[in-house]
C-alpha positions as CSV (number, residue, x, y, z in Angstrom):
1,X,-111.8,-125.4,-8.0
2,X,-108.4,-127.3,-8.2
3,X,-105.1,-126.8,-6.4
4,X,-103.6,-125.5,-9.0
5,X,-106.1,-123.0,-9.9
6,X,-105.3,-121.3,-6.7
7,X,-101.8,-120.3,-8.5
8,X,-102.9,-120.0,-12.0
9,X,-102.1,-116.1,-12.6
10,X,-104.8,-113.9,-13.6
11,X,-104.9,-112.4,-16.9
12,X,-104.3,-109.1,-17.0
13,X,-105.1,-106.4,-19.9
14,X,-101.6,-105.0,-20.9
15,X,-103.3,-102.0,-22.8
16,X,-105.6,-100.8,-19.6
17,X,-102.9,-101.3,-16.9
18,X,-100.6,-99.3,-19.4
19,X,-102.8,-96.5,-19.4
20,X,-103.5,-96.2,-15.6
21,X,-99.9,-96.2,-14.6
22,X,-99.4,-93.6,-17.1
23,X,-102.7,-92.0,-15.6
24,X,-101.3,-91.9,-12.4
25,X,-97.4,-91.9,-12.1
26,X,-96.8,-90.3,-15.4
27,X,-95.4,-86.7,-16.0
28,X,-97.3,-84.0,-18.2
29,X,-95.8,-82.1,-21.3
30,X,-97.4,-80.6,-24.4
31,X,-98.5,-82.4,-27.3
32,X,-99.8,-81.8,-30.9
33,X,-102.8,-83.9,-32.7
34,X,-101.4,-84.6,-36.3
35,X,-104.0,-86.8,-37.9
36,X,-107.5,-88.7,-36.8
37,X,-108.9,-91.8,-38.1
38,X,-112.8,-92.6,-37.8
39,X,-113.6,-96.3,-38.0
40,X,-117.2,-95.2,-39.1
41,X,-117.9,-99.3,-38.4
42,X,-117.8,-99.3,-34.6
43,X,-117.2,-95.6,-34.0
44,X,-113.3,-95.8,-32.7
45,X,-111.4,-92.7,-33.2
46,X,-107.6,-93.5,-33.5
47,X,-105.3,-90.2,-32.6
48,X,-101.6,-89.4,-34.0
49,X,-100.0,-87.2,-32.0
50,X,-96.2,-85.9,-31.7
51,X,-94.7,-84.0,-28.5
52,X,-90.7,-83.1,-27.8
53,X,-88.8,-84.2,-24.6
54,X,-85.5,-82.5,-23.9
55,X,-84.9,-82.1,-27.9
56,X,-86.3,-85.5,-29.3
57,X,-89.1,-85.7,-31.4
58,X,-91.9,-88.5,-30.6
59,X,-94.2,-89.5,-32.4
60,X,-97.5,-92.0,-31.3
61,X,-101.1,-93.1,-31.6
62,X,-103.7,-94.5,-29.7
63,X,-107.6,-95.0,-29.8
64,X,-109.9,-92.9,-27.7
65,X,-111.4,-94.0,-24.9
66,X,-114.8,-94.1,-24.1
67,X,-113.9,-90.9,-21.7
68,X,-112.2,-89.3,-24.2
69,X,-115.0,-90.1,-27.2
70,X,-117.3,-88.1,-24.8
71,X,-115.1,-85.0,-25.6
72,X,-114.2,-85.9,-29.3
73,X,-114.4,-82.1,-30.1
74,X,-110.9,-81.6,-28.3
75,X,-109.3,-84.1,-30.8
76,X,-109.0,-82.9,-34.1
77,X,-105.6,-82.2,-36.4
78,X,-103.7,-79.4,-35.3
79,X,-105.0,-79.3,-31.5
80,X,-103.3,-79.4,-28.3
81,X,-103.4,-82.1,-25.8
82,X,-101.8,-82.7,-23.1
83,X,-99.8,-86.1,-22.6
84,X,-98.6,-88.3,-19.8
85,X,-95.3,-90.2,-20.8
86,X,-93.3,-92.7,-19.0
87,X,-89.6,-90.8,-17.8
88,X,-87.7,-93.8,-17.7
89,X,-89.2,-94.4,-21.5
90,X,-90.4,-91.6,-22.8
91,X,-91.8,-93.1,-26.2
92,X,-94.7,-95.2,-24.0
93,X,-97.4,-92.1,-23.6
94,X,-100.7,-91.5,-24.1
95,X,-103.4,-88.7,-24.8
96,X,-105.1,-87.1,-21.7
C-alpha cells in the first residue's frame, strides 16, 4: 500500500447513504402508492408515490428494498405509506 492510498477517498454509495439519512434524520408525513412496476427479470419492484407538504404536491419513485420486498403486500396502487422527506428539500424522500 502506497502513500497516496492512505488519502485516496473511499467510494461511497450515494443511493444507500441517501436512504439512511432519510431513515434516520428525516420527518414522517403521509403518502399515497400511485403505480408499481415488476421487473419480472430480477424481481425489483419500482414504487410511484405522491404525498403533500404545506400545500405542494410531490411526486417520486424508488425501488424496494430487500426489507421492503419482504412486505410487498403493503405496496400496491392506491395504498398508504408512510414517507420520510428531507425538510430543507422536501422533494428527496423515500418509502418507509
Amino acid at each position: 500500500m502506497g502513500i497516496l492510498d492512505h488519502f485516496r477517498r473511499k467510494k461511497v454509495d450515494g443511493e444507500a447513504e441517501r436512504r439512511r439519512t432519510l431513515l434516520s434524520t428525516g420527518r414522517i408525513t403521509d403518502g399515497l402508492i400511485f403505480d408499481i412496476v415488476r421487473d419480472e427479470e430480477t424481481g425489483a419492484i419500482h414504487v410511484f408515490y405522491n404525498y403533500t407538504l404545506n400545500g405542494v404536491d410531490y411526486e417520486s419513485s424508488q425501488t424496494l428494498d430487500a426489507a421492503q420486498l419482504a412486505r410487498q403486500n403493503d405496496y400496491y396502487p392506491g395504498a398508504h405509506v408512510t414517507i420520510r422527506f428531507n425538510p430543507h428539500q422536501p422533494a428527496n424522500s423515500i418509502v418507509v
